[in-house]
VMD Tcl script that builds the backbone (N, CA, C; Angstrom):
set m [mol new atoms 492]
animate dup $m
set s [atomselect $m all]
$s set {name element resname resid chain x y z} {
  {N N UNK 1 A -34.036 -11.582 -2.333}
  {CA C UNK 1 A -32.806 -10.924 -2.717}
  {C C UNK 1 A -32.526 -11.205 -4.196}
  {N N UNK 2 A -32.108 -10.421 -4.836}
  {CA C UNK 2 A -31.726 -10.680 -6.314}
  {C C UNK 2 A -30.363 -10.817 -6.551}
  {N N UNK 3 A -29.936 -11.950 -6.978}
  {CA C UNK 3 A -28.456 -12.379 -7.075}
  {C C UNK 3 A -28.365 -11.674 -8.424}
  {N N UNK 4 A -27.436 -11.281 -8.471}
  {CA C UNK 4 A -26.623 -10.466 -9.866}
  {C C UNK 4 A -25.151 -10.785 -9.969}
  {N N UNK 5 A -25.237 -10.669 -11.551}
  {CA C UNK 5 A -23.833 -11.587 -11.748}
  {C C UNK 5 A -23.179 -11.112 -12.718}
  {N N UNK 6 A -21.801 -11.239 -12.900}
  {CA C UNK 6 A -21.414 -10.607 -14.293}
  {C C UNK 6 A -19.790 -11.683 -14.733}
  {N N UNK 7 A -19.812 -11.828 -15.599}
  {CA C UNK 7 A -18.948 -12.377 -16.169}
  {C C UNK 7 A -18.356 -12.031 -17.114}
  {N N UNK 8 A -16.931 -12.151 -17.035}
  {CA C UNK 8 A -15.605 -11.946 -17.850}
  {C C UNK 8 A -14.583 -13.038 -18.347}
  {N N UNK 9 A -14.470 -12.737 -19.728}
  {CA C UNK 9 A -13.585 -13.739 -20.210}
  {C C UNK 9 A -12.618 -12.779 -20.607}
  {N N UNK 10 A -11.533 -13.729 -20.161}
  {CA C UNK 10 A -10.068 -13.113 -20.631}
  {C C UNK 10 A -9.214 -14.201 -21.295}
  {N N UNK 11 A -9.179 -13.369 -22.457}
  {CA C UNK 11 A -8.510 -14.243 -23.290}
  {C C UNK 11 A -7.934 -12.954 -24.513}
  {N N UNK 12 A -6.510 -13.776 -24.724}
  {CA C UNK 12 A -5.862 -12.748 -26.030}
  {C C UNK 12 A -6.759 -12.384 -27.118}
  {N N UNK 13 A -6.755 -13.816 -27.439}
  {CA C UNK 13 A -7.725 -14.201 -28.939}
  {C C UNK 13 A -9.143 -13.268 -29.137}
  {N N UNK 14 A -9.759 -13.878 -27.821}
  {CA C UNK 14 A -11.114 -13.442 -28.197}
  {C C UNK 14 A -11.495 -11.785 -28.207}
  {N N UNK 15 A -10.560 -11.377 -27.423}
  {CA C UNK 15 A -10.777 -9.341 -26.736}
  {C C UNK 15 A -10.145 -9.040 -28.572}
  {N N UNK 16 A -9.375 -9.966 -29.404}
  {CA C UNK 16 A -9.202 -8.772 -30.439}
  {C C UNK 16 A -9.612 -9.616 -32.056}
  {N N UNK 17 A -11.190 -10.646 -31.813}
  {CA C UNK 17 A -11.734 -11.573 -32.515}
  {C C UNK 17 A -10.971 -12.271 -33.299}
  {N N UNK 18 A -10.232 -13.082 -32.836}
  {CA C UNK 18 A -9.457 -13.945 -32.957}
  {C C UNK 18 A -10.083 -15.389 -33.204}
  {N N UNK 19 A -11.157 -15.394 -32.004}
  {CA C UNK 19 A -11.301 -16.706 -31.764}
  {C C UNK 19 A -12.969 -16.285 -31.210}
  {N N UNK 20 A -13.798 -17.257 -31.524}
  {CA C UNK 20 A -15.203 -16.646 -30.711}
  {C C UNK 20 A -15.228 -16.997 -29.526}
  {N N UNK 21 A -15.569 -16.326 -28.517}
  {CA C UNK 21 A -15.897 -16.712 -27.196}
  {C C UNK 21 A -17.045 -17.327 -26.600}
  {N N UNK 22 A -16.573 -18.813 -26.457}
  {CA C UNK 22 A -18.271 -19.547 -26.166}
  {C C UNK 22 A -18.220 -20.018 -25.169}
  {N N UNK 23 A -17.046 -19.322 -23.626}
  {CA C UNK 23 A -17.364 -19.673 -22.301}
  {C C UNK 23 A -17.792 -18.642 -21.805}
  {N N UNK 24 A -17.753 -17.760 -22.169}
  {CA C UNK 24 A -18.507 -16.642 -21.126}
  {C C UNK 24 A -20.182 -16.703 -21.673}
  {N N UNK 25 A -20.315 -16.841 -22.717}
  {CA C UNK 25 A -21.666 -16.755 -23.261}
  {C C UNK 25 A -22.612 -18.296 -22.313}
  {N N UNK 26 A -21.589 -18.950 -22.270}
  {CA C UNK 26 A -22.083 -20.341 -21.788}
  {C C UNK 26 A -22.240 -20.285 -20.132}
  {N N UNK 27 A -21.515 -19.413 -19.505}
  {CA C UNK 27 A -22.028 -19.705 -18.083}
  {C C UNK 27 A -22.647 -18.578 -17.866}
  {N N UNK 28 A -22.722 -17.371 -18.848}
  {CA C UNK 28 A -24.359 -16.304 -18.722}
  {C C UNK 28 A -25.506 -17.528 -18.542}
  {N N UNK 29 A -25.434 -18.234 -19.980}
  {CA C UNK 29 A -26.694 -18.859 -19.639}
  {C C UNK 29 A -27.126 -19.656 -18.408}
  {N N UNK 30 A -25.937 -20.855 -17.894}
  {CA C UNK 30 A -26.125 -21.198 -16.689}
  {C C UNK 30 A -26.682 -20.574 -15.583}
  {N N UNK 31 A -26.144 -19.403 -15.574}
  {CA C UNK 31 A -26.489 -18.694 -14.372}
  {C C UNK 31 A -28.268 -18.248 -14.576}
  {N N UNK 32 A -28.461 -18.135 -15.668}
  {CA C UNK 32 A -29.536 -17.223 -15.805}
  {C C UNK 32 A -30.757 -18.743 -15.547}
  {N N UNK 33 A -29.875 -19.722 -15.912}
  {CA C UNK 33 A -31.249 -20.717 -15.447}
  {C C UNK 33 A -31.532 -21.101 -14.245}
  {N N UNK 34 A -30.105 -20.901 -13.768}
  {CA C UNK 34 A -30.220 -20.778 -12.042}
  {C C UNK 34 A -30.672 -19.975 -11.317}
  {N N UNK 35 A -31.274 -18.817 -12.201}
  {CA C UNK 35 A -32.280 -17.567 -12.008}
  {C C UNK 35 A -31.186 -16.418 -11.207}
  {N N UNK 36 A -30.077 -16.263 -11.667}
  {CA C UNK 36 A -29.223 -15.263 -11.782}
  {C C UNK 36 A -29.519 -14.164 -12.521}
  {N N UNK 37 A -29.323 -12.554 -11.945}
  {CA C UNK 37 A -29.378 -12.016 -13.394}
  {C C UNK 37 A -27.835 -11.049 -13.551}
  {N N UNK 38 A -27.548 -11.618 -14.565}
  {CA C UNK 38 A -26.582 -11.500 -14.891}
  {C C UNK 38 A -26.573 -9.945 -16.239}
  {N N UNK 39 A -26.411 -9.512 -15.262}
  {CA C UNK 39 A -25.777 -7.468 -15.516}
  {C C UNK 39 A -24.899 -6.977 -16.314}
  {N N UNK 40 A -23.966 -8.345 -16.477}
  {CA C UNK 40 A -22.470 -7.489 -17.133}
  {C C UNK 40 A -21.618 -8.392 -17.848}
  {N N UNK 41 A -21.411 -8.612 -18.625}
  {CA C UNK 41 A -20.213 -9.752 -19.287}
  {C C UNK 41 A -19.334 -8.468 -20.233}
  {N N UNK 42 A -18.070 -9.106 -20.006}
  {CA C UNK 42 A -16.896 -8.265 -21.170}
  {C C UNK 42 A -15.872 -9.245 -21.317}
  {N N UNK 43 A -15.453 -8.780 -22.633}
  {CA C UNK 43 A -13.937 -9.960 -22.879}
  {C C UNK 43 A -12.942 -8.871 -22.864}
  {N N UNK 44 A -11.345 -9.414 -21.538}
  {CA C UNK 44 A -10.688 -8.749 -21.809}
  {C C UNK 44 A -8.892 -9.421 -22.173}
  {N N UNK 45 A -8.318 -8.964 -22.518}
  {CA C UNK 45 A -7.546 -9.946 -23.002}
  {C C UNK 45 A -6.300 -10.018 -21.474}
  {N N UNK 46 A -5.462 -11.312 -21.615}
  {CA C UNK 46 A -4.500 -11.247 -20.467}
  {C C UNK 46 A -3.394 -10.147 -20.081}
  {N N UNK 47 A -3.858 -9.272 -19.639}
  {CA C UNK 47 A -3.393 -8.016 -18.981}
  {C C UNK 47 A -3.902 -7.669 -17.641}
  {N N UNK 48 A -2.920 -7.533 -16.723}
  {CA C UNK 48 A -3.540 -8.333 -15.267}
  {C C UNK 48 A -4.004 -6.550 -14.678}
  {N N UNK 49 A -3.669 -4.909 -15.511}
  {CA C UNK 49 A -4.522 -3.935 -14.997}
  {C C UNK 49 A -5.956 -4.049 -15.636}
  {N N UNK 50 A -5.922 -4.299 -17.251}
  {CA C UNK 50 A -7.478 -4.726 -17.351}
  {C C UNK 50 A -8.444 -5.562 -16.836}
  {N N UNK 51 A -7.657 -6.752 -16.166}
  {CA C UNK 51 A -8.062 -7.611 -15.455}
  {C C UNK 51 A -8.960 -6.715 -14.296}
  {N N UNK 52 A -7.880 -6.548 -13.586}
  {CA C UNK 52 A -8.436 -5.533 -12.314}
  {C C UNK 52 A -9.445 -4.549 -12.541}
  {N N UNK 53 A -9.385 -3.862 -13.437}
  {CA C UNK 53 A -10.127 -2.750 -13.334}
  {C C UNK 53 A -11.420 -3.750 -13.954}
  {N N UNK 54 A -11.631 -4.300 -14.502}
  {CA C UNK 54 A -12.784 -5.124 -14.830}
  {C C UNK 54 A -13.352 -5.706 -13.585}
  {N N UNK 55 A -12.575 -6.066 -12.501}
  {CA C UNK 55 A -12.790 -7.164 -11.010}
  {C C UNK 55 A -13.690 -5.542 -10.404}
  {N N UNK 56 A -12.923 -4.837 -10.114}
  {CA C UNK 56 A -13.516 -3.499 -9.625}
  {C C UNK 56 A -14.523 -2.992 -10.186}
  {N N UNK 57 A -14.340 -2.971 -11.253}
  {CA C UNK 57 A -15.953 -2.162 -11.810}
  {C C UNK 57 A -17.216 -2.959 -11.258}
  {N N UNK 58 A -16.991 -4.601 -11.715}
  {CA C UNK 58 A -17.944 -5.076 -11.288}
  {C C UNK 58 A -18.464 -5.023 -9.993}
  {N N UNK 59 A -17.623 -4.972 -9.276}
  {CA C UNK 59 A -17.744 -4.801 -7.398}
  {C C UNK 59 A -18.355 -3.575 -7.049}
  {N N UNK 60 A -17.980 -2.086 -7.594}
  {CA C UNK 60 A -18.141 -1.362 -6.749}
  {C C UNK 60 A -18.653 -0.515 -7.981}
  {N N UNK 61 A -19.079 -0.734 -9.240}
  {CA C UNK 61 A -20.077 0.299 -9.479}
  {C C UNK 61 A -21.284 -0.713 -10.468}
  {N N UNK 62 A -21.065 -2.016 -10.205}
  {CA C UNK 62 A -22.431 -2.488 -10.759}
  {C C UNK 62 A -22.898 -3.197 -9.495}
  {N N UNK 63 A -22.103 -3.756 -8.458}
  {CA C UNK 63 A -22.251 -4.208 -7.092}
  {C C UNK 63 A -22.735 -5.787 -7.695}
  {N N UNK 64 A -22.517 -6.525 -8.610}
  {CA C UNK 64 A -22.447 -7.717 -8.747}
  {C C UNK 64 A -22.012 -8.729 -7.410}
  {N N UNK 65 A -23.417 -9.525 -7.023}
  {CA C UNK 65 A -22.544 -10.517 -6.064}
  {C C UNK 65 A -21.899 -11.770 -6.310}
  {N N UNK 66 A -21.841 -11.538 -7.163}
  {CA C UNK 66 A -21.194 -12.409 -8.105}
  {C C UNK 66 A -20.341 -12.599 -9.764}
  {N N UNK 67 A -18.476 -12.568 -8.878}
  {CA C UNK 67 A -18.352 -12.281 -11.063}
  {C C UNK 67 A -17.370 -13.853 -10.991}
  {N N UNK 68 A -17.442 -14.088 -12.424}
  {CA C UNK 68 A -17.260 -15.120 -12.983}
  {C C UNK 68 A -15.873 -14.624 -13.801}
  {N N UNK 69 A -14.976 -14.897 -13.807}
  {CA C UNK 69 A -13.364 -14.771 -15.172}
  {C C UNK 69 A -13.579 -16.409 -15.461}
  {N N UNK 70 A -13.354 -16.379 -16.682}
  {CA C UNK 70 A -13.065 -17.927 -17.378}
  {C C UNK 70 A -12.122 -17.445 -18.465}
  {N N UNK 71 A -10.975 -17.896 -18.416}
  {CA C UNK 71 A -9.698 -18.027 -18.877}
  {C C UNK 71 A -8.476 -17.304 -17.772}
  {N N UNK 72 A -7.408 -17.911 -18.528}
  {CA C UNK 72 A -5.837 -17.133 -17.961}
  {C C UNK 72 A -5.805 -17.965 -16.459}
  {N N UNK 73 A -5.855 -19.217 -16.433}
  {CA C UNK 73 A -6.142 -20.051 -15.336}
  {C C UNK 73 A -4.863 -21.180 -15.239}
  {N N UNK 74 A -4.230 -21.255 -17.011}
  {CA C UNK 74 A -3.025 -22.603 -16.647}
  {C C UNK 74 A -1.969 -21.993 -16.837}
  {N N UNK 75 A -0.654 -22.873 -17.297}
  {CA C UNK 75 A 0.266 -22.362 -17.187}
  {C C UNK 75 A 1.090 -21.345 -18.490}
  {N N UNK 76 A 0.389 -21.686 -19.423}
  {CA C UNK 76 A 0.704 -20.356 -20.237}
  {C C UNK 76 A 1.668 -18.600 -19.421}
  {N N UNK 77 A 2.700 -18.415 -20.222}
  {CA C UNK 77 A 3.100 -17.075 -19.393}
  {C C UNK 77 A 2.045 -15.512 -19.743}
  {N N UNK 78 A 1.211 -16.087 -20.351}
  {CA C UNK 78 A -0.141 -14.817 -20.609}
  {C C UNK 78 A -0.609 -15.296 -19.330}
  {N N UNK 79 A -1.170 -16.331 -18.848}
  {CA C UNK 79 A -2.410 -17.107 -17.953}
  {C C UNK 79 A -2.121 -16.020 -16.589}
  {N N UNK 80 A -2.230 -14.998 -16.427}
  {CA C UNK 80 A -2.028 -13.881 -15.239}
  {C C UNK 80 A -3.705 -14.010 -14.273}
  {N N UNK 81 A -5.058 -14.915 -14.657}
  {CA C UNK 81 A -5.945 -14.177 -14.023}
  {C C UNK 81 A -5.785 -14.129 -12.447}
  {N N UNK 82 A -5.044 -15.745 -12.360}
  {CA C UNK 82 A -5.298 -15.537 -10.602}
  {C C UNK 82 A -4.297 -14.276 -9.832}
  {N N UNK 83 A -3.526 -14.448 -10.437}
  {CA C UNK 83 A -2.319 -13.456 -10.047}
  {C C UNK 83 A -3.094 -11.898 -10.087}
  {N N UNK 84 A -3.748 -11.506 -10.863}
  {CA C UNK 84 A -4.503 -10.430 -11.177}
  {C C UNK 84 A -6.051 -10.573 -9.903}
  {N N UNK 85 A -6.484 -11.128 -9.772}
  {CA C UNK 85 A -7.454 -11.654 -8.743}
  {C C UNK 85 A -6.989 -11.314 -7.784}
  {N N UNK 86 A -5.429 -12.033 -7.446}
  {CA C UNK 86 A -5.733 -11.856 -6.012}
  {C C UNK 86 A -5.101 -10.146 -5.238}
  {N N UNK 87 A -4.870 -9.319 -6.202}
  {CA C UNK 87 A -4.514 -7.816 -6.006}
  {C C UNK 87 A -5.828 -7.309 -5.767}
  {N N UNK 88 A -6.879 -7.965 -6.297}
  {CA C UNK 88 A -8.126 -7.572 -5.664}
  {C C UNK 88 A -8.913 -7.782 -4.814}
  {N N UNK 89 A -8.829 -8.872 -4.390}
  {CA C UNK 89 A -9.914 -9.901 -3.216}
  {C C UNK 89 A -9.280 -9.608 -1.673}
  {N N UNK 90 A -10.056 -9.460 -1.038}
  {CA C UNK 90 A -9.827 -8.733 0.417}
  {C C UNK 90 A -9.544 -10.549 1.356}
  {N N UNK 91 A -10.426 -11.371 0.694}
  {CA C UNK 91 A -10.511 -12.866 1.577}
  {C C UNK 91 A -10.529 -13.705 0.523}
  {N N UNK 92 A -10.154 -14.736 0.793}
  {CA C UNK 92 A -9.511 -16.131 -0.142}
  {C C UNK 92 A -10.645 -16.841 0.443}
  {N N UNK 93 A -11.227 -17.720 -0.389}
  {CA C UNK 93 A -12.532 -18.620 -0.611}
  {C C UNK 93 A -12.229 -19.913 -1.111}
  {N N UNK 94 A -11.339 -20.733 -0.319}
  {CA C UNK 94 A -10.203 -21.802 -1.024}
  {C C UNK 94 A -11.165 -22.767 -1.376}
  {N N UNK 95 A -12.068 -22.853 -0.368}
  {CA C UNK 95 A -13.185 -24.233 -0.587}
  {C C UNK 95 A -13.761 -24.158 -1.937}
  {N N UNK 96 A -13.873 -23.410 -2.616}
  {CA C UNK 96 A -14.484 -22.880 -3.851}
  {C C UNK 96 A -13.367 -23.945 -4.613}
  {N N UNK 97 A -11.747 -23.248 -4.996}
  {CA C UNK 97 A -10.959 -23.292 -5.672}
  {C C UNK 97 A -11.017 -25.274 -5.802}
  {N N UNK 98 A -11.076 -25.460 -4.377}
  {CA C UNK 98 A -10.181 -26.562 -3.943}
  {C C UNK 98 A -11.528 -27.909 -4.414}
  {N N UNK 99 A -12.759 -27.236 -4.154}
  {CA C UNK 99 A -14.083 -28.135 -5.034}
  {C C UNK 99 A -13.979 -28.423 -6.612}
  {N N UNK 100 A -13.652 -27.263 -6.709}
  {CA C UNK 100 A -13.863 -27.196 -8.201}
  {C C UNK 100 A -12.675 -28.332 -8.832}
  {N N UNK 101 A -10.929 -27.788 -8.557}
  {CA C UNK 101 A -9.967 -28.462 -8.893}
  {C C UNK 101 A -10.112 -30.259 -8.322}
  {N N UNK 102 A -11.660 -30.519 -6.966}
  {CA C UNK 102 A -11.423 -31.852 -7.032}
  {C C UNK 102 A -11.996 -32.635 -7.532}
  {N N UNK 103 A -13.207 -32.096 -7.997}
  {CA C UNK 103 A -14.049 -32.430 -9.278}
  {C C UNK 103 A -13.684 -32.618 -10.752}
  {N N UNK 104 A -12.664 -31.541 -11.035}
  {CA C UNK 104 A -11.962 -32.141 -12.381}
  {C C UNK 104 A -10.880 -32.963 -12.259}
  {N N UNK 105 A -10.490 -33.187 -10.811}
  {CA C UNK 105 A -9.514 -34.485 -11.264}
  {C C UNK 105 A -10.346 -35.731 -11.576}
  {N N UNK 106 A -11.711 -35.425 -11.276}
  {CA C UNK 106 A -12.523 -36.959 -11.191}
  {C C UNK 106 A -12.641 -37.398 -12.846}
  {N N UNK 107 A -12.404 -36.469 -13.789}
  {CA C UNK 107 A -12.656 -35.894 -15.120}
  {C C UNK 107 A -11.799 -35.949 -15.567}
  {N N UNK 108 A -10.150 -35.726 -15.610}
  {CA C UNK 108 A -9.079 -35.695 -16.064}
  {C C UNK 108 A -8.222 -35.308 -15.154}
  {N N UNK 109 A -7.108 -35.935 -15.455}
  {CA C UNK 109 A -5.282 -35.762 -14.498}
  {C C UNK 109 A -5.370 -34.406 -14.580}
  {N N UNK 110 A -5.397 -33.913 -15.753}
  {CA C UNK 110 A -4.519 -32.278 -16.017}
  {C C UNK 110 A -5.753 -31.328 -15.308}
  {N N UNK 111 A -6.863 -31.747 -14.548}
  {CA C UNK 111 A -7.401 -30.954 -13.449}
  {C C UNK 111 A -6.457 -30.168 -12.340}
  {N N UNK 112 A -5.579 -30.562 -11.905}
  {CA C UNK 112 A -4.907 -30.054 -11.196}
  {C C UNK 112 A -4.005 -28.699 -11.549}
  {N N UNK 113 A -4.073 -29.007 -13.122}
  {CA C UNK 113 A -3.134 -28.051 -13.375}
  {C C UNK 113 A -3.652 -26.605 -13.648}
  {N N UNK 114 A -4.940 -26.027 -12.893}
  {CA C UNK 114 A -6.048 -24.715 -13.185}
  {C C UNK 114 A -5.670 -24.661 -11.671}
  {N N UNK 115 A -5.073 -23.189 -11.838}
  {CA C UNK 115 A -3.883 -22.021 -10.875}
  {C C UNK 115 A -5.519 -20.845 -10.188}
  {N N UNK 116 A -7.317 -21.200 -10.828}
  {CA C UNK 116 A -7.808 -20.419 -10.733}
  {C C UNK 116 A -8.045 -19.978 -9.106}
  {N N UNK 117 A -7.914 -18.990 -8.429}
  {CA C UNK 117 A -8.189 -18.773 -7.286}
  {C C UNK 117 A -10.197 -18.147 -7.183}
  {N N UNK 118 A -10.430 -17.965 -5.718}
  {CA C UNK 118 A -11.465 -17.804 -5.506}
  {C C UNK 118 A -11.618 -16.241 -4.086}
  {N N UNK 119 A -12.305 -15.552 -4.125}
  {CA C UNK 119 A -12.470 -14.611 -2.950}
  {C C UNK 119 A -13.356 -13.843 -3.193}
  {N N UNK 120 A -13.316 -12.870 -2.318}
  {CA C UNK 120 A -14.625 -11.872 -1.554}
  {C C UNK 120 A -13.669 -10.587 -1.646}
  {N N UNK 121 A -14.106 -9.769 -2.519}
  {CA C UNK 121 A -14.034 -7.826 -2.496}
  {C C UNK 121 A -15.196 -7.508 -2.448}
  {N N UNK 122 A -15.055 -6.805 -0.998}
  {CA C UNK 122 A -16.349 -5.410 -0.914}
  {C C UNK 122 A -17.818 -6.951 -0.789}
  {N N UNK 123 A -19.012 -6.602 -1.316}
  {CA C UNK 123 A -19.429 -7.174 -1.074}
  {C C UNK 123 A -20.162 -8.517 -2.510}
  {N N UNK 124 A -18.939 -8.575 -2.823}
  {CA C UNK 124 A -18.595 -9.716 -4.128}
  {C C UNK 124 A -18.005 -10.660 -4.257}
  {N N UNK 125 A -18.186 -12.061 -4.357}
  {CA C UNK 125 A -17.677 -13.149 -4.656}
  {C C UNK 125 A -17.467 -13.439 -6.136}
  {N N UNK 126 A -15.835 -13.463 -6.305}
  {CA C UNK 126 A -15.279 -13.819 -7.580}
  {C C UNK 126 A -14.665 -14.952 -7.679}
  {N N UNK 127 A -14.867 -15.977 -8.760}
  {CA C UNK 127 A -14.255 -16.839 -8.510}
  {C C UNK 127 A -13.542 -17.103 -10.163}
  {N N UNK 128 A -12.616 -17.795 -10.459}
  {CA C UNK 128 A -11.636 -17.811 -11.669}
  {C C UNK 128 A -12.016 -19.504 -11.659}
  {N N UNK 129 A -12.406 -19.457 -13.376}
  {CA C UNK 129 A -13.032 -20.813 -14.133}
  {C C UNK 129 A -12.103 -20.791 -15.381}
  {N N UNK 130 A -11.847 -22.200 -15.541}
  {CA C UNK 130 A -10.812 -22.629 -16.696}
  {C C UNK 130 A -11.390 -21.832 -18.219}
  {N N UNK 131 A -10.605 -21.868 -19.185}
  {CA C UNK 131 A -10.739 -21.120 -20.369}
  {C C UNK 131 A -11.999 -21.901 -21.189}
  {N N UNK 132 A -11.462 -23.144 -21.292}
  {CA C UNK 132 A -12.659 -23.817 -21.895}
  {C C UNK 132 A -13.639 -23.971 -21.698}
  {N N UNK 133 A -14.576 -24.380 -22.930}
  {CA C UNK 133 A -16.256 -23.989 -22.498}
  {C C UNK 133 A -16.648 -25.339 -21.423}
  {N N UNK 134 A -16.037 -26.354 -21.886}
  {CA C UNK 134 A -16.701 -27.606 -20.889}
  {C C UNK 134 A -15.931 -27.665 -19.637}
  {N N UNK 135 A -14.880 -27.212 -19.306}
  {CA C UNK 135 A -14.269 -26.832 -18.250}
  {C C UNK 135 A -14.952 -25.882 -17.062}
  {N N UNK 136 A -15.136 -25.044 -18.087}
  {CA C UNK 136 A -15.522 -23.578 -17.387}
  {C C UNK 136 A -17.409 -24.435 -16.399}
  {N N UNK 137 A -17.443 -24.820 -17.287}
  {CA C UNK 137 A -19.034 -25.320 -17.146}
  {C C UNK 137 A -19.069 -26.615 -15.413}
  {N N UNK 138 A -18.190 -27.597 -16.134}
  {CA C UNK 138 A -17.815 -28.294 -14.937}
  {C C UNK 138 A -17.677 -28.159 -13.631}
  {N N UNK 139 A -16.535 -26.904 -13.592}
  {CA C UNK 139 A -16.429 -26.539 -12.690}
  {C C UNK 139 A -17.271 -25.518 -11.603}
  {N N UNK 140 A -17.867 -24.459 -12.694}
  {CA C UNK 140 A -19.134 -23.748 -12.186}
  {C C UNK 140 A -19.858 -24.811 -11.714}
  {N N UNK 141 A -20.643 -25.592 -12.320}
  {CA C UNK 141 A -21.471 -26.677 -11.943}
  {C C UNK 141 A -21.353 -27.312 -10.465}
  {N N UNK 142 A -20.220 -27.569 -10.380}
  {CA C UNK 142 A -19.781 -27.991 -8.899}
  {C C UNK 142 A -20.077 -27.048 -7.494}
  {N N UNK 143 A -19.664 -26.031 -7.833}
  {CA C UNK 143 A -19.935 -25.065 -6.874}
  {C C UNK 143 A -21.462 -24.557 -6.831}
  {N N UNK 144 A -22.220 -24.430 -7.916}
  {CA C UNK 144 A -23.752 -23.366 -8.030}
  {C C UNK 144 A -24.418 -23.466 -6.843}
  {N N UNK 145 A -24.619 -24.573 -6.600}
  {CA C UNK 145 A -25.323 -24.846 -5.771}
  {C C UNK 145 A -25.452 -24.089 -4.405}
  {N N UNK 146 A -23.655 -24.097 -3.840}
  {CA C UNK 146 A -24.196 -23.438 -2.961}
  {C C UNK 146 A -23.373 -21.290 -2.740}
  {N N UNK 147 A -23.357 -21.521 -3.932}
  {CA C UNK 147 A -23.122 -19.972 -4.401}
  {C C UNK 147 A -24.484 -18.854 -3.811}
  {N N UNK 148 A -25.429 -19.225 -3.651}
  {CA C UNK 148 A -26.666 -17.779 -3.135}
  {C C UNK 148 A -25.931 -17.691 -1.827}
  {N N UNK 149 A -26.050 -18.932 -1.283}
  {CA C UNK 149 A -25.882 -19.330 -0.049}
  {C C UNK 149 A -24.952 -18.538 0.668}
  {N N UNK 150 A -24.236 -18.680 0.106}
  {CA C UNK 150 A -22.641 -17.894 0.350}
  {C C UNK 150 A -23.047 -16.379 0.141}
  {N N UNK 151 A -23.218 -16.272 -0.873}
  {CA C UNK 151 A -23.730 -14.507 -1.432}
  {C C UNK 151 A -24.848 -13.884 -0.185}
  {N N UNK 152 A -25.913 -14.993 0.251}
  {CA C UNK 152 A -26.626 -14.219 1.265}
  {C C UNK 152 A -25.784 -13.619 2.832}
  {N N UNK 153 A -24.777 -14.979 3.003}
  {CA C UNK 153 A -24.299 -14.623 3.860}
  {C C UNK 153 A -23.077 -13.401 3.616}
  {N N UNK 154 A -22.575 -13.577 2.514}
  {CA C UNK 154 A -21.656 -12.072 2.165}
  {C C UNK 154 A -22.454 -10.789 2.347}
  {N N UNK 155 A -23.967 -10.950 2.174}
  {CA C UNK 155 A -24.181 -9.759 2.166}
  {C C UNK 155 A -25.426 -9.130 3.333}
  {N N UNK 156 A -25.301 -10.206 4.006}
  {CA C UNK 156 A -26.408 -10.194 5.517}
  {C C UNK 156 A -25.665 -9.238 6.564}
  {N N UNK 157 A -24.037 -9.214 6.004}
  {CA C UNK 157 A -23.800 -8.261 7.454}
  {C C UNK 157 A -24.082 -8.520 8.709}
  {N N UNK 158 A -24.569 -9.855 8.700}
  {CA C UNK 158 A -23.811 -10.575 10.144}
  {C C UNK 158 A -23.605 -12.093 9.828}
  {N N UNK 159 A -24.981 -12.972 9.549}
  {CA C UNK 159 A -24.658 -14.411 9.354}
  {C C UNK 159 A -26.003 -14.480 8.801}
  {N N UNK 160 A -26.075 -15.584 7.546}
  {CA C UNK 160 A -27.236 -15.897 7.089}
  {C C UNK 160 A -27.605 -16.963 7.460}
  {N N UNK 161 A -28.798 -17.564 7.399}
  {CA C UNK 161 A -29.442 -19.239 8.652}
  {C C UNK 161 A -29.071 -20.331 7.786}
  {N N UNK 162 A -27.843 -20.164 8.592}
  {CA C UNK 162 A -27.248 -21.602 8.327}
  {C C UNK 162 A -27.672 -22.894 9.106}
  {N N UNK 163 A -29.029 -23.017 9.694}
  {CA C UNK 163 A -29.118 -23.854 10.122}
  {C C UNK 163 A -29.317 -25.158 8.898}
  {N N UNK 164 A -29.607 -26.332 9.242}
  {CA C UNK 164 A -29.311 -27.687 8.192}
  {C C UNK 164 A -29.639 -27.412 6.904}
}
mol reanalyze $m
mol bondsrecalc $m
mol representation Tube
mol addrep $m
């Protein structure tokens, strides 16, 4: 099966070069060493219809099983991604959220304070990663592992062998 992936950063700064964007560029590469191929990256800034229509495109006309948002995750009143996420995701994927946020408390207090949610549209797993590049990284990191895993079974259409 070929895992395909696409990633989006949302951020004010970077959608109008403000600021360079070196988390989305940074978990393309991750993924791609994890032998992902990664189809699609765009920066869009915190606007929770661009948001969406970015979550959708990827789902249902590049069929990515996998998209990545890194930014718009704390408490900033721009920070809309999860709020924007979850107008799209059909199922909530908390174990994702709830790994990731317990891994950066191991890393820092202010782990707790990334609002990013996690779920399944159509046949896509999206999950929302902090703005920063070593953040964003951390937390991907935690989960990769068993991300195919999940993706085979999203897309087996009944159950993938989960045996040990």
């Amino acid at each position: 099966m070929a895992y395909t992936a696409a990633v989006i950063t949302v951020s004010d700064k970077c959608s109008v070069g403000e600021r360079v964007d070196t988390s989305g560029p940074n978990l393309c590469r991750i993924l791609r060493e994890d032998g992902w191929e990664v189809a699609y990256s765009a920066i869009v800034p915190d606007d929770s219809p661009q948001i969406i229509k970015q979550l959708r495109y990827c789902a249902e006309h590049m069929a990515s099983a996998l998209i990545l948002t890194t930014g718009g995750t704390g408490f900033s009143p721009r920070d809309i991604t999860p709020e924007a996420t979850l107008q799209v995701i059909q199922r909530q994927t908390p174990g994702i959220s709830e790994a990731m946020r317990a891994e950066s408390m191991r890393i820092t207090p202010k782990g707790c304070l990334s609002r990013g949610v996690s779920g399944i549209y159509l046949q896509s797993l999206i999950i929302n990663l902090p703005g920063s590049k070593k953040a964003s990284e951390e937390n991907l990191l935690v989960v990769l592992p068993a991300l195919k895993h999940g993706v085979d079974m999203l897309c087996s259409g009944g159950s993938a062998n989960c045996g040990g």
